[in-house]
N, C-alpha and C positions, 0 to 999 in steps of 0.2 A: 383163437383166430377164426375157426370155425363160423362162430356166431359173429362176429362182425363182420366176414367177407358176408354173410345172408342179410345183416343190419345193410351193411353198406353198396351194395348190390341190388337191391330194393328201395334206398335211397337217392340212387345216382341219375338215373334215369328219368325220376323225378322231379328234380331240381334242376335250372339252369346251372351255370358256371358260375356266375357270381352268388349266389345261394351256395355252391358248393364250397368258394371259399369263405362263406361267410359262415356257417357249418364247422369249419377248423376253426375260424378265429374262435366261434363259443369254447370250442377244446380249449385252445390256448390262452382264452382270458378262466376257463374254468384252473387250467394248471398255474397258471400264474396267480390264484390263491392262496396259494402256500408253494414256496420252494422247487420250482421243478427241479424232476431228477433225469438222469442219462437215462431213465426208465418212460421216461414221458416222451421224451422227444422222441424214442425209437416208436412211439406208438404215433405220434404225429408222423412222423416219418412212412410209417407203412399206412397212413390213412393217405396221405398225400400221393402216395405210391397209388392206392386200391383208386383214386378219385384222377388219376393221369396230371396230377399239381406237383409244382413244387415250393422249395420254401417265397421262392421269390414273389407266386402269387399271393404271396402273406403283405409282402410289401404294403407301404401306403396304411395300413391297418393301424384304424383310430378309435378303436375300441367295441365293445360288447354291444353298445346299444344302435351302432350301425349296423353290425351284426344281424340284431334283432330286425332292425326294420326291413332288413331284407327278407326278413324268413315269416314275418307276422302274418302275411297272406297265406300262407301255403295250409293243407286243409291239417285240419288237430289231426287225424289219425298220423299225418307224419311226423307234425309237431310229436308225437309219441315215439313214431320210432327216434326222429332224434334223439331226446332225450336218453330214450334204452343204448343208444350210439356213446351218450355221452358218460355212463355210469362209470365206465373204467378209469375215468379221469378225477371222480374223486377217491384213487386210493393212494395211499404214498405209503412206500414201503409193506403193504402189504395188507395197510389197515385203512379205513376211512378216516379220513381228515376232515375236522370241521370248516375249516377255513375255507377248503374249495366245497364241501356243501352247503357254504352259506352263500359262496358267489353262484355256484348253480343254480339255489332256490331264486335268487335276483332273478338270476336270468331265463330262466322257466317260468315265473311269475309272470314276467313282462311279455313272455310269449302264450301266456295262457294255459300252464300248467302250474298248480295249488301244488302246496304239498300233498295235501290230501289228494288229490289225480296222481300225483305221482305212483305215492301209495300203490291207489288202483291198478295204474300201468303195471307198477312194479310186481303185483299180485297175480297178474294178468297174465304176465311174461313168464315166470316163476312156476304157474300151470302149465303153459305150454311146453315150457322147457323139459317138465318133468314129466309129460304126458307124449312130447313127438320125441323127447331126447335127441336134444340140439343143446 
C-alpha cells in the first residue's frame, strides 16, 4: 500500500480528472483480461478512494482506447509512472497472468511504452526500490 499511496500521490495532482478516471478504466480494461477477482476490485476500490472517485465516475466507459486518448499527451515519464501504477493488476491469485499482460502490453504500446521500455521502467523501479527501500 505503501508504494502506491507514493505512485498515486505523484500521480494525482498531475492529471486532471478525467485523466484520473481514464487511469482506472486502463486498470479495469487491464483486470478484465482475465477473470476479475474480489481481489481486484478492493484494489480498484482503494484506487478510487486514494483519487476522491468513485465507481459511478466509471460510468459511460467505452473502452481502453478512449482511455488512451486521454492520457497520450501527458509527458512519458508519467506515462511510466502509470504504468509501475498499473503492475499489480496483472496478478491473479498471486501469480502473473498472461491474458492481462497481453492487454497491458496493448495498451502501453498505444501509449508509448514497448515491451522493451517497460523492461527498463521495470529495472529502473526494482533499483530504486532496493536502494531507497520503498
Amino acid at each position: 500500500m505503501k508504494e502506491k499511496n507514493i505512485l498515486l500521490n505523484k500521480i494525482k495532482p498531475l492529471l486532471n480528472k478525467q485523466q484520473q478516471i481514464s487511469l482506472l478504466c486502463l486498470h479495469f480494461s487491464i483486470i478484465n483480461g482475465y477473470k476479475p477477482t474480489n481481489t481486484d476490485f478492493e484494489k480498484m476500490e482503494r484506487d478510487l478512494k486514494l483519487l476522491n472517485l468513485t465507481f459511478d465516475s466509471l460510468k459511460g466507459y467505452s473502452g481502453w482506447d478512449i482511455a488512451v486518448n486521454d492520457l497520450i499527451s501527458i509527458p512519458q515519464e508519467l506515462k511510466e509512472l502509470i504504468f509501475l501504477n498499473s503492475i499489480e493488476f496483472l496478478n491473479v491469485n498471486g501469480k502473473l497472468n498472461e491474458q492481462r499482460m497481453n492487454q497491458a502490453e496493448k495498451i502501453f504500446t498505444k501509449l508509448g511504452i514497448s515491451s522493451e521500455k517497460a523492461m527498463s521502467i521495470l529495472g529502473k523501479f526494482m533499483s530504486l526500490k532496493k536502494n531507497f527501500d520503498f
